[in-house]
mmCIF file of the N, C-alpha and C atoms, coordinates in Angstrom:
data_MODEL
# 
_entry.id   MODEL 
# 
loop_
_atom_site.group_PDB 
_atom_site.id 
_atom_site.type_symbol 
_atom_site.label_atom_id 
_atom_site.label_alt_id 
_atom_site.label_comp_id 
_atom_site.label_asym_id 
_atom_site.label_entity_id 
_atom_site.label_seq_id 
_atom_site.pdbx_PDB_ins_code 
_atom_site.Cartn_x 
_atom_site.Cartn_y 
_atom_site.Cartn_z 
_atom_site.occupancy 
_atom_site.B_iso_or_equiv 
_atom_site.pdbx_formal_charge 
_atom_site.auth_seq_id 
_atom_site.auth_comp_id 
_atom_site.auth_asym_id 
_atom_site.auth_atom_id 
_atom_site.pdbx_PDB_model_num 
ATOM 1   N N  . UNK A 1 1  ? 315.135 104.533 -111.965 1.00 0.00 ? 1  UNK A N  1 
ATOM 2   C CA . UNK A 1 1  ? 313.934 104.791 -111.183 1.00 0.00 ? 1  UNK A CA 1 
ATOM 3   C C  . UNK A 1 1  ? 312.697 104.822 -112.089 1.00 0.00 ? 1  UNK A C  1 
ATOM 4   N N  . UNK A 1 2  ? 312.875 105.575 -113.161 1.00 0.00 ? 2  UNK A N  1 
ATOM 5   C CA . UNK A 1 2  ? 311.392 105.547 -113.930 1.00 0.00 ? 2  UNK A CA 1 
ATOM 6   C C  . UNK A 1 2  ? 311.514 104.807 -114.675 1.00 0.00 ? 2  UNK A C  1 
ATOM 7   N N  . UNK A 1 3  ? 312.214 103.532 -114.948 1.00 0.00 ? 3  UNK A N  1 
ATOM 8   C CA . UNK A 1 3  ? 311.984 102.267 -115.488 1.00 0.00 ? 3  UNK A CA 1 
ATOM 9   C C  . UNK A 1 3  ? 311.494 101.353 -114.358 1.00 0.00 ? 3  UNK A C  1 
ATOM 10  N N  . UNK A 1 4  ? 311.489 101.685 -113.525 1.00 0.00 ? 4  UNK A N  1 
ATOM 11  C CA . UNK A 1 4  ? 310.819 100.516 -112.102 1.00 0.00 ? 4  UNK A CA 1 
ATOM 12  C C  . UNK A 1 4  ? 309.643 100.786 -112.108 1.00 0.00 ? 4  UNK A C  1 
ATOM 13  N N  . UNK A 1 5  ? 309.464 102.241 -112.197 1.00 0.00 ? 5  UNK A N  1 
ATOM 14  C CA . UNK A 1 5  ? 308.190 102.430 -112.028 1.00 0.00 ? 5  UNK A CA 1 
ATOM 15  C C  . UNK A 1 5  ? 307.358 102.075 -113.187 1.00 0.00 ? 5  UNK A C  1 
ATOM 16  N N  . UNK A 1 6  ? 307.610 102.221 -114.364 1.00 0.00 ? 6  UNK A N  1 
ATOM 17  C CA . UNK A 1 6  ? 307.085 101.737 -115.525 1.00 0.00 ? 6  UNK A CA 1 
ATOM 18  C C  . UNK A 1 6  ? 307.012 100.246 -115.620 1.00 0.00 ? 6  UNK A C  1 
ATOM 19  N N  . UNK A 1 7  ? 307.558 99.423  -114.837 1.00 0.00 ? 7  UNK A N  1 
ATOM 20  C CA . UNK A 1 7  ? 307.549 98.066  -114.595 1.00 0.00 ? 7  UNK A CA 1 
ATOM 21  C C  . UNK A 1 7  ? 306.473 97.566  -114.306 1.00 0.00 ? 7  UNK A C  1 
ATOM 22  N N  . UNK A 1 8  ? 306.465 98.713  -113.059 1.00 0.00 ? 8  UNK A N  1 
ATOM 23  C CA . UNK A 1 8  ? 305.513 98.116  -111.732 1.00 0.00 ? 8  UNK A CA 1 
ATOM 24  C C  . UNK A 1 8  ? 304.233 98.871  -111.830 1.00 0.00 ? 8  UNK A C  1 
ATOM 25  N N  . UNK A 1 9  ? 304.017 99.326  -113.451 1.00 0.00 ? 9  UNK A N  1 
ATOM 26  C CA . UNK A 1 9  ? 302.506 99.715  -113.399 1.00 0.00 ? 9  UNK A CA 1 
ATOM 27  C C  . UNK A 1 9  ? 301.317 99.242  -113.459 1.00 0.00 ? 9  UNK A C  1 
ATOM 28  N N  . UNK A 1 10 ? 300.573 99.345  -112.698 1.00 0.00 ? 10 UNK A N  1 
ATOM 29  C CA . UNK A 1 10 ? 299.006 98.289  -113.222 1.00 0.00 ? 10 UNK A CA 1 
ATOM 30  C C  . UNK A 1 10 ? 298.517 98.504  -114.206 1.00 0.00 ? 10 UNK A C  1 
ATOM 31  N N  . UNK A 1 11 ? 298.260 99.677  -114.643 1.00 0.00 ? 11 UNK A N  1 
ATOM 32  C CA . UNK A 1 11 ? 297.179 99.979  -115.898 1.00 0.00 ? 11 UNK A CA 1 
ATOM 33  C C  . UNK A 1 11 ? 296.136 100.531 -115.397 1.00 0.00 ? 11 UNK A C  1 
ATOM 34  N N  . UNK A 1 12 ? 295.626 101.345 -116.222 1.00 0.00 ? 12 UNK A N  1 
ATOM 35  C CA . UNK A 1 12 ? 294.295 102.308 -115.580 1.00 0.00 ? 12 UNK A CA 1 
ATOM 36  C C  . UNK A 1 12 ? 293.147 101.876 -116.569 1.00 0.00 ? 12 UNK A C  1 
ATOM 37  N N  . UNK A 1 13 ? 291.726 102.144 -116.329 1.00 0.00 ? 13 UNK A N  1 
ATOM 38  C CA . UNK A 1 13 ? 291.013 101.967 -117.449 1.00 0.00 ? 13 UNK A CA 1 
ATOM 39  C C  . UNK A 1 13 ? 290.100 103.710 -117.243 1.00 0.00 ? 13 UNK A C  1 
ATOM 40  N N  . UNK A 1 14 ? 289.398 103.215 -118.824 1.00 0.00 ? 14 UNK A N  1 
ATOM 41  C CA . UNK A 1 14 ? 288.405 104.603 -118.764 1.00 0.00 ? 14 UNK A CA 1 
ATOM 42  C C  . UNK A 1 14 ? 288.068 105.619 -117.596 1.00 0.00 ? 14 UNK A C  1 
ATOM 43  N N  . UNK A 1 15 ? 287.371 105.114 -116.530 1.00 0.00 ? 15 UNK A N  1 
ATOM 44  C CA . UNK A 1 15 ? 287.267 105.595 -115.243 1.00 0.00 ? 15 UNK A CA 1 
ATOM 45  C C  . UNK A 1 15 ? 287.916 106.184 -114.481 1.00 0.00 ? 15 UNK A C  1 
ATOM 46  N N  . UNK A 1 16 ? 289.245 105.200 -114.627 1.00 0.00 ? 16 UNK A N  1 
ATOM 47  C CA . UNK A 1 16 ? 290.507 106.188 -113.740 1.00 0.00 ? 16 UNK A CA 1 
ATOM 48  C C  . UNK A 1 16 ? 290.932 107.494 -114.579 1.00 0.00 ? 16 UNK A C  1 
ATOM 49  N N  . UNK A 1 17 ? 290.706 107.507 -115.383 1.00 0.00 ? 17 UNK A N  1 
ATOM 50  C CA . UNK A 1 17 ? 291.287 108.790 -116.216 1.00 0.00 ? 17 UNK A CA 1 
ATOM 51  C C  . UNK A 1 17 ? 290.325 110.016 -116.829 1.00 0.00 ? 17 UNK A C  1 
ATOM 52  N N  . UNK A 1 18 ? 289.125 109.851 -116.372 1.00 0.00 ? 18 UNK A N  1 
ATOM 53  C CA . UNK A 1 18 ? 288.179 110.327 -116.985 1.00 0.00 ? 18 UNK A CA 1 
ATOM 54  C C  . UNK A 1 18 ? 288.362 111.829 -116.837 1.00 0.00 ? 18 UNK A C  1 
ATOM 55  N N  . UNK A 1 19 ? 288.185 112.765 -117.386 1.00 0.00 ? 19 UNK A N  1 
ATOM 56  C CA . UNK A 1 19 ? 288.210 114.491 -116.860 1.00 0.00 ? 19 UNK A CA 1 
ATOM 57  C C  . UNK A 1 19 ? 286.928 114.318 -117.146 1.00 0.00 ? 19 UNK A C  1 
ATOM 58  N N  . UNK A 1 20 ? 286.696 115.323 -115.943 1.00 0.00 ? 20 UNK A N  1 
ATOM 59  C CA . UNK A 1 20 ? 285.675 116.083 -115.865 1.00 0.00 ? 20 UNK A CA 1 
ATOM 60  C C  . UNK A 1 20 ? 285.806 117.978 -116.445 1.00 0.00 ? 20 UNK A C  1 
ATOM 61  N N  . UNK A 1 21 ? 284.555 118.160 -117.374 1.00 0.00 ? 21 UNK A N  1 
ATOM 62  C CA . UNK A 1 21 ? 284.817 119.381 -117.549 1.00 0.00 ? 21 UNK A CA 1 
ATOM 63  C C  . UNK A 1 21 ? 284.644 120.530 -116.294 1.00 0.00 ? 21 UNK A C  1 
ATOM 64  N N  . UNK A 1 22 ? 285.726 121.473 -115.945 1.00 0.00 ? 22 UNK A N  1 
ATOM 65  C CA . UNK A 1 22 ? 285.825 122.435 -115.277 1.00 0.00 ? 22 UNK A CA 1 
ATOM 66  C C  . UNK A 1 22 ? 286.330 123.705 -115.111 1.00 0.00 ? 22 UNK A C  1 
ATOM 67  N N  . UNK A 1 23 ? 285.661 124.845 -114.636 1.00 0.00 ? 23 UNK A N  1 
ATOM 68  C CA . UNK A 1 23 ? 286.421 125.978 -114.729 1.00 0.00 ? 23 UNK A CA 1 
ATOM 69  C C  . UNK A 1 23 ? 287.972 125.930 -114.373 1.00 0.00 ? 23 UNK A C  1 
ATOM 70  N N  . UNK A 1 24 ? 288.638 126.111 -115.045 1.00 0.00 ? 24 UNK A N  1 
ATOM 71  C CA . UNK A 1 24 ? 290.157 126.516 -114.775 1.00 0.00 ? 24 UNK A CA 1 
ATOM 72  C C  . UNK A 1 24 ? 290.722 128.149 -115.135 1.00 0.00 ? 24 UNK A C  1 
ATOM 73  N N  . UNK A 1 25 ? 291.969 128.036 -114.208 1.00 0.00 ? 25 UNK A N  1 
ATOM 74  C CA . UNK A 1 25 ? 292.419 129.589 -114.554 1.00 0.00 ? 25 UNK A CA 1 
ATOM 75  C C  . UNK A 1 25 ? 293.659 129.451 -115.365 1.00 0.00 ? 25 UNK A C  1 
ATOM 76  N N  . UNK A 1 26 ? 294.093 128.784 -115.888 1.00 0.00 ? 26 UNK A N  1 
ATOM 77  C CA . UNK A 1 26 ? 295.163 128.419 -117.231 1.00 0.00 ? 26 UNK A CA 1 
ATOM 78  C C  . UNK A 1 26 ? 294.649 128.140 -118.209 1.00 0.00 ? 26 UNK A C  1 
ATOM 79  N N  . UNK A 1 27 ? 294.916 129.059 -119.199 1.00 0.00 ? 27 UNK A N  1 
ATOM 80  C CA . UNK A 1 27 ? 294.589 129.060 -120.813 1.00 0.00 ? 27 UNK A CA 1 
ATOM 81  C C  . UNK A 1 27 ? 295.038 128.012 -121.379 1.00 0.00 ? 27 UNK A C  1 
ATOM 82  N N  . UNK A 1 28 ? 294.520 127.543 -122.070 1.00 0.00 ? 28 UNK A N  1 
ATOM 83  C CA . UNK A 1 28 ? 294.733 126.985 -123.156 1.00 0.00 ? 28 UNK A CA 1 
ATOM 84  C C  . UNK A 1 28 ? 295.714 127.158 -124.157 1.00 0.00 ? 28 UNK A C  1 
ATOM 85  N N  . UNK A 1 29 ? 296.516 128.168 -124.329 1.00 0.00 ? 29 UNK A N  1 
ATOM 86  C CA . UNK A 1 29 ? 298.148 128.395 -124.433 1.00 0.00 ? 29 UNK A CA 1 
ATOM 87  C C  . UNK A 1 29 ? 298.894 128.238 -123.711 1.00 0.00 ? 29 UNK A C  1 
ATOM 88  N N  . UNK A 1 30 ? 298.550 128.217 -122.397 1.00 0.00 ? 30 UNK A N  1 
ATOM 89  C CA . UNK A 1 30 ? 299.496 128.205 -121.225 1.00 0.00 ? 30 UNK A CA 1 
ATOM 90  C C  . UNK A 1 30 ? 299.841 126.616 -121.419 1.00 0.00 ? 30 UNK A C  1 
ATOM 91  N N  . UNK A 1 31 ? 299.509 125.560 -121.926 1.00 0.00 ? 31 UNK A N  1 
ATOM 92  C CA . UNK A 1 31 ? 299.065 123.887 -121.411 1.00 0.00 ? 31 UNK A CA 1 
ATOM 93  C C  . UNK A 1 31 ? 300.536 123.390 -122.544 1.00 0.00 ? 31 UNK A C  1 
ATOM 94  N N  . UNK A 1 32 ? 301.340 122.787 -121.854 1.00 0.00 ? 32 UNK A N  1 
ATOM 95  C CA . UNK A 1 32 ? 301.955 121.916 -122.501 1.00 0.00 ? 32 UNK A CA 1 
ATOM 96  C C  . UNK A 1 32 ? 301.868 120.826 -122.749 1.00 0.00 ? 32 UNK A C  1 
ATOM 97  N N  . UNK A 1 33 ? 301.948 119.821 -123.947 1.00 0.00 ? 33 UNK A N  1 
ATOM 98  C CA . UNK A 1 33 ? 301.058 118.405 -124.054 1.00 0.00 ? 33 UNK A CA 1 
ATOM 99  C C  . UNK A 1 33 ? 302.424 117.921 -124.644 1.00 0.00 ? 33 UNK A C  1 
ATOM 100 N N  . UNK A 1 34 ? 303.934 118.267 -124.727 1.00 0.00 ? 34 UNK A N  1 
ATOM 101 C CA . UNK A 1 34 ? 304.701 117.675 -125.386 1.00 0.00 ? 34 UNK A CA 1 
ATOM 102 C C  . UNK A 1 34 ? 305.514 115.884 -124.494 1.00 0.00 ? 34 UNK A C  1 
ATOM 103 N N  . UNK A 1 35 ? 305.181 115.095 -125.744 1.00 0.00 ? 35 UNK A N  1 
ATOM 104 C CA . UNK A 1 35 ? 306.051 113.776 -124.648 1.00 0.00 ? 35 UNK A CA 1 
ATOM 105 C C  . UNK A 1 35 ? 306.824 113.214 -125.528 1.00 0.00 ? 35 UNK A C  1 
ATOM 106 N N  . UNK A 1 36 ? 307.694 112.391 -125.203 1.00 0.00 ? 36 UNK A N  1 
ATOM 107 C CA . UNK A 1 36 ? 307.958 111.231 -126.150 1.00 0.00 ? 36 UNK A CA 1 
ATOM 108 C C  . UNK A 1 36 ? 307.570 110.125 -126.486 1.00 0.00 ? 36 UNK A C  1 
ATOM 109 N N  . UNK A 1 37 ? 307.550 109.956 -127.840 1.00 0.00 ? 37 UNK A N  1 
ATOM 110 C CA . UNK A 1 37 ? 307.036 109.026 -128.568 1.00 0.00 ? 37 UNK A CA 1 
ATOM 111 C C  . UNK A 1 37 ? 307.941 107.251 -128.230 1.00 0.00 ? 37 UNK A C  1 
ATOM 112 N N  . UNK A 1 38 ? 309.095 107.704 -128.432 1.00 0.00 ? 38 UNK A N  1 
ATOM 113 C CA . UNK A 1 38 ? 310.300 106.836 -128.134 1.00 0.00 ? 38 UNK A CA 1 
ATOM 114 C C  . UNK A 1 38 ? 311.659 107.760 -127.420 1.00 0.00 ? 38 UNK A C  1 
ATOM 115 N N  . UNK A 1 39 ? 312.524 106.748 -127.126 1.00 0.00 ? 39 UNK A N  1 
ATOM 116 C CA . UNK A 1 39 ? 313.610 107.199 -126.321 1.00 0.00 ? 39 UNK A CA 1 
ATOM 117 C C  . UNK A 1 39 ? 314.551 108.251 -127.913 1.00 0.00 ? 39 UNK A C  1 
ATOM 118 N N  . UNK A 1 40 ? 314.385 108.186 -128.840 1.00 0.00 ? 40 UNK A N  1 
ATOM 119 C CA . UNK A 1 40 ? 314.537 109.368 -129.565 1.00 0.00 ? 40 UNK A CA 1 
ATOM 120 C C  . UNK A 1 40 ? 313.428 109.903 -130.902 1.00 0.00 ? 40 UNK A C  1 
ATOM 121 N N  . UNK A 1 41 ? 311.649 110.120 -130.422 1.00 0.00 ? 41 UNK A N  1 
ATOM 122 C CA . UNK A 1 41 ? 311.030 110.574 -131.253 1.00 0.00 ? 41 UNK A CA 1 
ATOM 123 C C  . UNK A 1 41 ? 310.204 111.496 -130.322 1.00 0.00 ? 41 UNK A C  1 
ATOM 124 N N  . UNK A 1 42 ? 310.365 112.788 -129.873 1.00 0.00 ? 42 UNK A N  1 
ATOM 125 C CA . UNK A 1 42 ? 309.667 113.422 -129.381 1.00 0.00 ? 42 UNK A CA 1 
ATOM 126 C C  . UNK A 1 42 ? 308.156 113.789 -130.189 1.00 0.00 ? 42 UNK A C  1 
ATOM 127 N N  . UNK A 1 43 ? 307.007 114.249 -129.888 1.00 0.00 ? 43 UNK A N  1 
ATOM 128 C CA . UNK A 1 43 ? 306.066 114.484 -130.593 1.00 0.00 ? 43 UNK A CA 1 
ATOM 129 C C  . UNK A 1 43 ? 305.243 115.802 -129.320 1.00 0.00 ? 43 UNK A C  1 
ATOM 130 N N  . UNK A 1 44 ? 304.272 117.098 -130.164 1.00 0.00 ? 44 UNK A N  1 
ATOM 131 C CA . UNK A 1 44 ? 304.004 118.156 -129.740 1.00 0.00 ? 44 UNK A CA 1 
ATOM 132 C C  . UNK A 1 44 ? 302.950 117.731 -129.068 1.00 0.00 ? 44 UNK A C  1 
ATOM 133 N N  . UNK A 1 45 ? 302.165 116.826 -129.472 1.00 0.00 ? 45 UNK A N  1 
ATOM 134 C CA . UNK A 1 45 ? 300.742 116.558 -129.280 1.00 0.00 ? 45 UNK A CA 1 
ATOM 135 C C  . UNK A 1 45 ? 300.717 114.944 -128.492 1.00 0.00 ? 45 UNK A C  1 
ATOM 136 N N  . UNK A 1 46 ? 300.277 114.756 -127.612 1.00 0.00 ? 46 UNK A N  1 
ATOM 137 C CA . UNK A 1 46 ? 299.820 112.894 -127.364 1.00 0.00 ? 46 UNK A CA 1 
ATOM 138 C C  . UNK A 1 46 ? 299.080 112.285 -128.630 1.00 0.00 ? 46 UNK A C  1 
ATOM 139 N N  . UNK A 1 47 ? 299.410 112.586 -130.339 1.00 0.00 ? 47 UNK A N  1 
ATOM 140 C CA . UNK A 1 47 ? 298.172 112.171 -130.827 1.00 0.00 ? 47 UNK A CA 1 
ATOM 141 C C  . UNK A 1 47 ? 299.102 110.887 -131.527 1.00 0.00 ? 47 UNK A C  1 
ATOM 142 N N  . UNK A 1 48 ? 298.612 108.993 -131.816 1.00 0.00 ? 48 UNK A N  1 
ATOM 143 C CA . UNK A 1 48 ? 299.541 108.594 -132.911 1.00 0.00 ? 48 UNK A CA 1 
ATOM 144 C C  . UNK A 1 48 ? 298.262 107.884 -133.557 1.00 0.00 ? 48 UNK A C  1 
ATOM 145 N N  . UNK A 1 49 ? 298.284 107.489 -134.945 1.00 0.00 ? 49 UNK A N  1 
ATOM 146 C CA . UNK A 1 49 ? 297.072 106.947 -135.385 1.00 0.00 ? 49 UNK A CA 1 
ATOM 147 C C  . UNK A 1 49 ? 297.484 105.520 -135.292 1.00 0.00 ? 49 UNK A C  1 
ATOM 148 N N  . UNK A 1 50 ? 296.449 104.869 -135.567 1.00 0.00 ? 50 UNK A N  1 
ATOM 149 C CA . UNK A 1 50 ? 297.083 103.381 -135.486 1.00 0.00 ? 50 UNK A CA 1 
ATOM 150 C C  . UNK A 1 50 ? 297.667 102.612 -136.905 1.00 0.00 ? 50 UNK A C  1 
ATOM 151 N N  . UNK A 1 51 ? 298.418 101.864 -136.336 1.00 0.00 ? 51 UNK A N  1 
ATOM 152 C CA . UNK A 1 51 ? 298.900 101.075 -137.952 1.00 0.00 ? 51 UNK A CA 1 
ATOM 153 C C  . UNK A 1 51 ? 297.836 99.894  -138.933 1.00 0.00 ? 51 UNK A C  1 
ATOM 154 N N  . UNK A 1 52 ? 296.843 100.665 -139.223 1.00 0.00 ? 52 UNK A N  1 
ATOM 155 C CA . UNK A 1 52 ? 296.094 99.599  -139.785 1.00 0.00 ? 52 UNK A CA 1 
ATOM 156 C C  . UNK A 1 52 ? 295.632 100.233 -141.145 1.00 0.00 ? 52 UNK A C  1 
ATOM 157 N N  . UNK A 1 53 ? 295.400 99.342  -142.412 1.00 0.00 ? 53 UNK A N  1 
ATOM 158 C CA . UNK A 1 53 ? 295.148 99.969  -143.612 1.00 0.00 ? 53 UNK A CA 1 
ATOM 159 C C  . UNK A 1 53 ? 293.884 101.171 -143.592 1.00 0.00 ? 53 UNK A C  1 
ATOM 160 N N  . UNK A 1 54 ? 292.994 100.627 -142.973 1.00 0.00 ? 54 UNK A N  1 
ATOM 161 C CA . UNK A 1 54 ? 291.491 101.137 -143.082 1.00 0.00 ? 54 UNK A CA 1 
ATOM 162 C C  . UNK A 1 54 ? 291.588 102.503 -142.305 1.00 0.00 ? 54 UNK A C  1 
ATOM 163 N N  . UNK A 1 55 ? 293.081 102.510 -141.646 1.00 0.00 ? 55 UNK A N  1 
ATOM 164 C CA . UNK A 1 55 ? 292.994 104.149 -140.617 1.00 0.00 ? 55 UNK A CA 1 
ATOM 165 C C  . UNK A 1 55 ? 293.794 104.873 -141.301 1.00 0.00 ? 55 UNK A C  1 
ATOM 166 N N  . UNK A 1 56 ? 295.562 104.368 -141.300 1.00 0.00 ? 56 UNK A N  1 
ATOM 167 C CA . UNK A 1 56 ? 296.149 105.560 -141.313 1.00 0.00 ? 56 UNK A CA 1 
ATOM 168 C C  . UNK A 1 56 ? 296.765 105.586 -143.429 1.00 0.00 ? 56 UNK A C  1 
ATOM 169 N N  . UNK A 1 57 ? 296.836 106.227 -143.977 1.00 0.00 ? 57 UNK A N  1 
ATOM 170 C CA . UNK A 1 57 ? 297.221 106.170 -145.006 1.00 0.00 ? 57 UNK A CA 1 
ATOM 171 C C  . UNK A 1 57 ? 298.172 107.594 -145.029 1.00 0.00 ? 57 UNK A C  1 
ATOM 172 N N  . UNK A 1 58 ? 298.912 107.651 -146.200 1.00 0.00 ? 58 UNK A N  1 
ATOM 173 C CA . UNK A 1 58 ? 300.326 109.151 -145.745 1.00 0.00 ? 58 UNK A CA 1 
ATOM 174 C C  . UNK A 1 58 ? 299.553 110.448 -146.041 1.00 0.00 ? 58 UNK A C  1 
ATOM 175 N N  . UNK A 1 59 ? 298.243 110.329 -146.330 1.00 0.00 ? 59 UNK A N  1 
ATOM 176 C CA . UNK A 1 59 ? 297.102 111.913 -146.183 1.00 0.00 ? 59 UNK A CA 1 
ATOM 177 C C  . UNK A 1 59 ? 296.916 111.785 -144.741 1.00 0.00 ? 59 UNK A C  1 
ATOM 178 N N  . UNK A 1 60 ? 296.851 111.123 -144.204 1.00 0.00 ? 60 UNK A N  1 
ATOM 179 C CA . UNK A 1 60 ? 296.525 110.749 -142.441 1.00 0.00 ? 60 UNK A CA 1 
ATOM 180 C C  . UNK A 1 60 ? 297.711 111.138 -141.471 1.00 0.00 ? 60 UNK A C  1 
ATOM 181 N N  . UNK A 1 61 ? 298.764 110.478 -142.359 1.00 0.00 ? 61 UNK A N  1 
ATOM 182 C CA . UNK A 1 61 ? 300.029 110.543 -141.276 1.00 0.00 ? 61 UNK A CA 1 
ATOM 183 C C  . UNK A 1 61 ? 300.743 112.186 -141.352 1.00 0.00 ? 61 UNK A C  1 
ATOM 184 N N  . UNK A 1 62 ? 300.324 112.364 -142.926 1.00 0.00 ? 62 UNK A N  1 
ATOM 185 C CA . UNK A 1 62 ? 300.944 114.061 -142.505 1.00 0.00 ? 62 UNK A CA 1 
ATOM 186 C C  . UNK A 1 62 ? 300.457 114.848 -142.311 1.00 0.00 ? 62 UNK A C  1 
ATOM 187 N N  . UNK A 1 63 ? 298.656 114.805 -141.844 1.00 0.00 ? 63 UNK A N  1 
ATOM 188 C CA . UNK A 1 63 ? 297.822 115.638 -141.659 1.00 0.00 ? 63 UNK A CA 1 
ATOM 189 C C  . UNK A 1 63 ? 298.010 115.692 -139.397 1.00 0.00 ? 63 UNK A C  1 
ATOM 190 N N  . UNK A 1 64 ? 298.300 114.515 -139.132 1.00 0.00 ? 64 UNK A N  1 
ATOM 191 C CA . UNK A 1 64 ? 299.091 114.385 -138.088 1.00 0.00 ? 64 UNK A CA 1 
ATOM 192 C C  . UNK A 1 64 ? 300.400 114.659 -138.113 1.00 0.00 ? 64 UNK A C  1 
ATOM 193 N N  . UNK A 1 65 ? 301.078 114.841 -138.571 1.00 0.00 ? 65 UNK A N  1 
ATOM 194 C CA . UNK A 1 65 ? 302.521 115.457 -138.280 1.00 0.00 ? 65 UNK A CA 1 
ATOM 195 C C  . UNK A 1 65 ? 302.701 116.918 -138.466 1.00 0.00 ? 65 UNK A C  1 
ATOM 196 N N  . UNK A 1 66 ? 301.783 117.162 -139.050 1.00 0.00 ? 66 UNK A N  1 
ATOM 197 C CA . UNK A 1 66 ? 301.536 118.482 -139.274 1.00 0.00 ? 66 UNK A CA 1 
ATOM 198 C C  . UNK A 1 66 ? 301.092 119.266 -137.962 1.00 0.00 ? 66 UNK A C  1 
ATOM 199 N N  . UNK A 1 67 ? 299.907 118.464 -137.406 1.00 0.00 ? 67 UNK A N  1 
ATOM 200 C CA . UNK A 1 67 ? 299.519 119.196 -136.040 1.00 0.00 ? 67 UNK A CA 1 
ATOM 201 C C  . UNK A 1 67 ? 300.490 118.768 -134.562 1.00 0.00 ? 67 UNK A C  1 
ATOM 202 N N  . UNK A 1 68 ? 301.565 117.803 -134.875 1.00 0.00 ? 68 UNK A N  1 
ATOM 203 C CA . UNK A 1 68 ? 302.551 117.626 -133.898 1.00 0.00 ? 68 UNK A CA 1 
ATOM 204 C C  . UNK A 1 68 ? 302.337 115.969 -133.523 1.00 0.00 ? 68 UNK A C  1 
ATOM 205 N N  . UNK A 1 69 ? 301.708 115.174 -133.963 1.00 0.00 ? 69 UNK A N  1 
ATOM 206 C CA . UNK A 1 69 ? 301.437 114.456 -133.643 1.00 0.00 ? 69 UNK A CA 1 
ATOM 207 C C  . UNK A 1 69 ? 302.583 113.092 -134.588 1.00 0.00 ? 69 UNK A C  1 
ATOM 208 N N  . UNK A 1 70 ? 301.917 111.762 -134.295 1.00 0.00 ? 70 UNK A N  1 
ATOM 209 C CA . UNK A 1 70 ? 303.042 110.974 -135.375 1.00 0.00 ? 70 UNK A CA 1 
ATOM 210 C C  . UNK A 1 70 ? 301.482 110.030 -136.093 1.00 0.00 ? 70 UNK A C  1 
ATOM 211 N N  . UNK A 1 71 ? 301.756 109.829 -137.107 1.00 0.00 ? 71 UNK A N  1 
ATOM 212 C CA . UNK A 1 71 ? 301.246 108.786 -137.847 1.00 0.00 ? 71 UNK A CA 1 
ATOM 213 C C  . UNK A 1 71 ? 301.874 107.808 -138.639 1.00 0.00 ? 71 UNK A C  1 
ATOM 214 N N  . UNK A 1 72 ? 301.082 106.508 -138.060 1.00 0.00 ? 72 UNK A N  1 
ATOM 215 C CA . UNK A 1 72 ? 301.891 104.855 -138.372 1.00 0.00 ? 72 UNK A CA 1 
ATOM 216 C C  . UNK A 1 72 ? 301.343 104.411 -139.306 1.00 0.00 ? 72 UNK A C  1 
ATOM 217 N N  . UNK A 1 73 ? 301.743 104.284 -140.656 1.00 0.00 ? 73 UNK A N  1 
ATOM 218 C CA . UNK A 1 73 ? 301.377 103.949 -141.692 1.00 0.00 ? 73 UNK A CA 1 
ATOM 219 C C  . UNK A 1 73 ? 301.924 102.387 -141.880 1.00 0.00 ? 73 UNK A C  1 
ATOM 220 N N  . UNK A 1 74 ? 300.378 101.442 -141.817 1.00 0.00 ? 74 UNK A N  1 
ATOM 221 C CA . UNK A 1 74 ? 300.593 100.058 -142.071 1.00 0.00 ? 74 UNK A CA 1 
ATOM 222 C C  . UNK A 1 74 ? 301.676 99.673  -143.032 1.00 0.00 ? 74 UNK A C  1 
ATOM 223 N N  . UNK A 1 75 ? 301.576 98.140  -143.173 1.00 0.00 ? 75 UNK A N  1 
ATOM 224 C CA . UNK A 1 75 ? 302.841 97.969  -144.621 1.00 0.00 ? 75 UNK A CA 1 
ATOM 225 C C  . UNK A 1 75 ? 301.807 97.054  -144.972 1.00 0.00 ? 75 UNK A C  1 
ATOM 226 N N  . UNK A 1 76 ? 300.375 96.888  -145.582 1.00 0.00 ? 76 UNK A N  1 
ATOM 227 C CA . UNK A 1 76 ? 300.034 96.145  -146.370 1.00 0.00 ? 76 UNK A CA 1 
ATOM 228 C C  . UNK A 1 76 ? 300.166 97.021  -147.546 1.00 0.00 ? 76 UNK A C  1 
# 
């Protein structure tokens, strides 16, 4: 089932996803942001850097793994 649906997705852009800032009554501890990265790399945070020389280097990738996130360190 949630491979069909992942099939049959259109894609959203900027607009469709935009938040708006608003009062809420759930803290900011209360908020879980954990997903998977792959079918076995879970990660704490939605954060991954991209694989390109000029971004991620291994001060980058473990300054992200550190906060839960993953960093993709190019191979040039």
């Amino acid at each position: 089932m949630e491979k069909e649906r992942f099939l049959n997705f259109e894609g959203l852009t900027f607009d469709d996803i935009l938040l708006v800032p608003e009062k809420s009554a759930i803290l900011p501890k209360e908020v879980d942001v954990f997903t998977k990265f792959s079918r076995n790399i879970d990660i704490n945070i939605p954060l991954v850097s991209a694989a390109m020389d000029t971004v991620t280097e291994s001060r980058l990738a473990i300054a992200i793994a550190r906060e839960g996130g993953i960093g993709i360190i190019h191979k040039n």
